[in-house]
N, C-alpha and C positions, 0 to 999 in steps of 0.2 A: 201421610202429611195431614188430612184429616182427623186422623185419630190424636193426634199431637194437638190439632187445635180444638176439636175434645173436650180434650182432658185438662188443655190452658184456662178453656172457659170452664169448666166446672171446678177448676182448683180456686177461681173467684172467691172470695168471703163472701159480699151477696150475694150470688149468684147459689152456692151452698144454701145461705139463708134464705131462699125466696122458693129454693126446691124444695123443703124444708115444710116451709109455710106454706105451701102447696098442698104436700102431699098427707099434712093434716086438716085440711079442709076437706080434703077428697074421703080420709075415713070417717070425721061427723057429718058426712052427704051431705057438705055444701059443694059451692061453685066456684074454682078461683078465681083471680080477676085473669083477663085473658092476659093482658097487657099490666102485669105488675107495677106498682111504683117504685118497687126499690131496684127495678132490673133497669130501669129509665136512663140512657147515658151509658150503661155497665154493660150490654150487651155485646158490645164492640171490640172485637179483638187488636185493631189496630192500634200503634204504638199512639200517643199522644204527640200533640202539635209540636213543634218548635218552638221555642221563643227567642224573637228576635230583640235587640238593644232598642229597636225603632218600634212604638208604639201601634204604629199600622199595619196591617201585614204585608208580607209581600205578594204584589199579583203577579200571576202566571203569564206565561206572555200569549197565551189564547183569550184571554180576556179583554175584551174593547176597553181601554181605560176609561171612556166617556159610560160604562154599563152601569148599573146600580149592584153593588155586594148585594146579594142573598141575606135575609134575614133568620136567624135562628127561630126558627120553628119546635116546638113541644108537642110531642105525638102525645093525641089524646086519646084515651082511653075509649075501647070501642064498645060501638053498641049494639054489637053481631049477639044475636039468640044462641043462650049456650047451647048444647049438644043437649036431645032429650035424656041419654045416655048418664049425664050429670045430674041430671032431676032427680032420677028414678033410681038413683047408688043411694042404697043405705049399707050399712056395717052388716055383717053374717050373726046370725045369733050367736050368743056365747061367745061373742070375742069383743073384748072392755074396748071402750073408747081410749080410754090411757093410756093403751098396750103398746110398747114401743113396735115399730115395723119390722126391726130384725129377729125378736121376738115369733111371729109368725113363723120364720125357716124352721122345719122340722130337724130333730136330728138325724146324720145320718151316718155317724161314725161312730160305732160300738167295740171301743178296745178288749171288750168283755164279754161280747157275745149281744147280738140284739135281743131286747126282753118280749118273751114271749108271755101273755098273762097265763096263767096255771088257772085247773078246773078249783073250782071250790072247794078250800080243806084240802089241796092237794099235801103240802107239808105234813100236814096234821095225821092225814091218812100213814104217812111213812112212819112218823116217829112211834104208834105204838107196835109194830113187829121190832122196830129197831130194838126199842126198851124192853120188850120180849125175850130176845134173843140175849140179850146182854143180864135177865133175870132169870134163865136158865144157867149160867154159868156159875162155878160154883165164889164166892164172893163178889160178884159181878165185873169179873173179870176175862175175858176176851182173848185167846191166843192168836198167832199169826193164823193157822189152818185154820182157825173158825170163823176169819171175817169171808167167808166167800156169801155166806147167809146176809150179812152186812150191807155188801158189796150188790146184792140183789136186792136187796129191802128197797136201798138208794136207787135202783132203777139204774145201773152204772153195770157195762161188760165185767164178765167173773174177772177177767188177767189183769182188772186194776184193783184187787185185793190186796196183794201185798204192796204195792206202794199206799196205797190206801191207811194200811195198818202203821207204816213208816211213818207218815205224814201226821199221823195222831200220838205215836207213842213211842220212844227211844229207848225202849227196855222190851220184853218178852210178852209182858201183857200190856192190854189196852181197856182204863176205864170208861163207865156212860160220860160223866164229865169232860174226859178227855177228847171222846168222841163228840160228844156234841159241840164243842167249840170250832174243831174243822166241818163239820156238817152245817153248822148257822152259820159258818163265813162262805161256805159253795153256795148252799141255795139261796144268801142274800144280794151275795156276787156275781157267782161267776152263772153266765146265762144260756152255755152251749157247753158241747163237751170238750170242745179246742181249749176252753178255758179253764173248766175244770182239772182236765188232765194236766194240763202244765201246774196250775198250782198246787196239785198232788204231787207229783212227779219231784218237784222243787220245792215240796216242803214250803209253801206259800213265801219264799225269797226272790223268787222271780217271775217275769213275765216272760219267760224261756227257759226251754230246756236244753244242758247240753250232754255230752256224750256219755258222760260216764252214771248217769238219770235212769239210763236202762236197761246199768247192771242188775238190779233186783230185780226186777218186771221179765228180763230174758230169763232171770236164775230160775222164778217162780214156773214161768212154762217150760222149762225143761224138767224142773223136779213133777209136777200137778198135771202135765196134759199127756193122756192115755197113748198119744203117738209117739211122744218121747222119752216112754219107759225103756228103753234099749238102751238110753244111757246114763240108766243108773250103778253100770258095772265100768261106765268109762268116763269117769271123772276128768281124766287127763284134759278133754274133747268139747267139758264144759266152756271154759273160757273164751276156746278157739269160737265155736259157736256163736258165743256172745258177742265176741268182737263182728264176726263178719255179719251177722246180723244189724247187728249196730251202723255198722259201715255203709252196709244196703240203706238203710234208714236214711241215714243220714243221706246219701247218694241220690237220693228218689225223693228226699223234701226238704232239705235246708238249699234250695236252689241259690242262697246268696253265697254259700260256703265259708259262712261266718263261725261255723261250730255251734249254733245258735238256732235252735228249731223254736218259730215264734209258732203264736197263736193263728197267725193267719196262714204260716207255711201247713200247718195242720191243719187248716180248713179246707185249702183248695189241694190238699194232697187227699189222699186212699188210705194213711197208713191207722189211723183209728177206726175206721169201717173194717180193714182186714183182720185188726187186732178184736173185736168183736166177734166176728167171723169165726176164729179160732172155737169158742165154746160151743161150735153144733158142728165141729168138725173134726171127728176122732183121727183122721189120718192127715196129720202136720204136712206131708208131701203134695196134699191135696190144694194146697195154700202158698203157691206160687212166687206169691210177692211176700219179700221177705223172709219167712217162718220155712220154707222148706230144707227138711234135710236133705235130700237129693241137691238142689241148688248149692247147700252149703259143702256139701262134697266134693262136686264137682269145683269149685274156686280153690276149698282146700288142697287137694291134689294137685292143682295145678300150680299152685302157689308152691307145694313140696315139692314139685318137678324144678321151678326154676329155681328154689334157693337150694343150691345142688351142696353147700355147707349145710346145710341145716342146723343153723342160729338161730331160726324163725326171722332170719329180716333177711331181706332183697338189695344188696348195693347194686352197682353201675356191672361189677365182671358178673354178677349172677345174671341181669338182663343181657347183656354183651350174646349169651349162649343160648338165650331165648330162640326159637324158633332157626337153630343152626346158626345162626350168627347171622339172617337175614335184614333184622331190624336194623336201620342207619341209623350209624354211631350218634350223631347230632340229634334223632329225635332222641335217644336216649338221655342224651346231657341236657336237653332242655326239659325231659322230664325230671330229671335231678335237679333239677335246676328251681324247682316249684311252680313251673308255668302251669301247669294242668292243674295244681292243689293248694287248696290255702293252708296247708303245713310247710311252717320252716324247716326244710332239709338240709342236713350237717354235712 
């Protein structure tokens, strides 16, 4: 109930305007008046008088009618010694008398990454290997396999080369111009790597990524990392891979199960530290989260044990056999049913 009456007395028009006029007196280190005049009468939450048809008011019957009414009194203005604390306020350097007060609240929402300032010439330092690398080739022209040079020049993990490459050029090769257009929108923009990766990944269209984002990026570490040359003779096993990987990902950081991996699900996840990771780690199995072929074996197998047709999909009679027909029927229908997944099931 207090905070209602609050919030009554501050929704006041003067009451607004005398906080107001206050609270700019207090940053040109003046004094306000203690006792306002335009708060005089307005301070008072209670409802206003009655008015009766009869000109007198009426008296209460605790009153001696032989008494005298009380005469209206005007509270004046006092003459108590401000606070020395008022004397002694002046404004902090470097902040305008002008400056409006909401003005001061710092920011603290960074859609984009909070800005860190860069050492001196840092950009500057990047771009001549960049221009190096790209004046090495023969027309100055850039294949997919050659931006991993790129992809380190930029300070950026080797396994975002080929999106990298995607994000700048939708043919086989990739020009300096081309490249520099996405390069001067990351380092003017984007201020972390949660950021940057998504607007790679997405081809600067979104502020998220979603599933199908990290078919090239899976395809590239299966073709490019030394632990997963085994299957360059089993192509079949590619996609399989891709997807359950995918799946993981998506399992362990889109926690709203929107399909939709934002910028902040990627911050307070692991999955771009691990994908890093990946380039001092010749043995894929060694990399737990996510990336392991052991892991992915083990789901695929067990995935080929229950779809006992092998269609590659799972209905309600292939679960039914799950585990000898242990599982109750009901959790199965309600997993059919999409309570555990935000996919529409047919």
């Amino acid at each position: 109930k207090v905070n209602e009456l609050i919030i009554q007395w501050l929704s006041q028009d003067k009451v607004f305007d005398q906080l107001n006029d206050d609270l700019q007196c207090i940053l040109k280190g003046k004094v306000p008046d203690v006792v306002p005049t335009k708060l005089t009468h307005t301070r008072s939450l209670s409802p206003p008088p009655l008015k009766h048809p009869s000109s007198s008011p009426r008296s209460s019957p605790r009153v001696n009618s032989n008494s005298q009414p009380h005469k209206n009194a005007t509270r004046k203005k006092s003459n108590r010694t401000p606070s020395p604390a008022f004397e002694t306020l002046k404004l902090s350097p470097g902040i305008s008398k002008n400056r409006k007060p909401q003005e001061l609240i710092p920011q603290f929402y960074f859609p984009m990454g909070k800005p860190i300032t860069p050492p001196e010439n840092q950009i500057d330092s990047k771009l001549p290997k960049i221009k190096a690398l790209f004046a090495e080739c023969q027309d100055g022209l850039l294949a997919k396999k050659d931006f991993a040079g790129i992809t380190k020049a930029m300070e950026l993990p080797l396994y975002w080369k080929c999106p990298l490459f995607e994000a700048c050029s939708s043919t086989e090769f990739c020009s300096l111009p081309q490249f520099l257009q996405v390069y001067e929108y990351l380092e003017s923009y984007c201020k972390d790597e949660a950021s940057k990766f998504v607007r790679i990944l997405s081809k600067g269209t979104r502020s998220y990524v979603i599933w199908e984002d990290f078919n090239n990026l899976l395809q590239d570490v299966i073709d490019t990392h030394p632990g997963m040359s085994f299957l360059d003779d089993a192509p079949e096993f590619h996609a399989r891979y891709i997807e359950t990987v995918t799946g993981r990902i998506m399992y362990a950081i889109n926690r709203s199960w929107s399909n939709r991996v934002t910028m902040t699900e990627l911050r307070e996840g692991n999955f771009l530290k691990v994908l890093a990771s990946l380039e001092d780690e010749p043995d894929i199995n060694q990399v737990p989260d996510y990336f392991s072929y052991e892991h992915f074996y083990v789901i695929y197998c067990k995935f080929w044990e229950i779809d006992s047709d092998h269609d590659l999909s799972v209905d309600m009679e292939d679960m039914m056999r799950h585990a000898d027909g242990t599982v109750n029927p009901r959790a199965i229908e309600r997993l059919f049913q999409g309570t555990v997944t935000p996919h529409n099931v047919e």
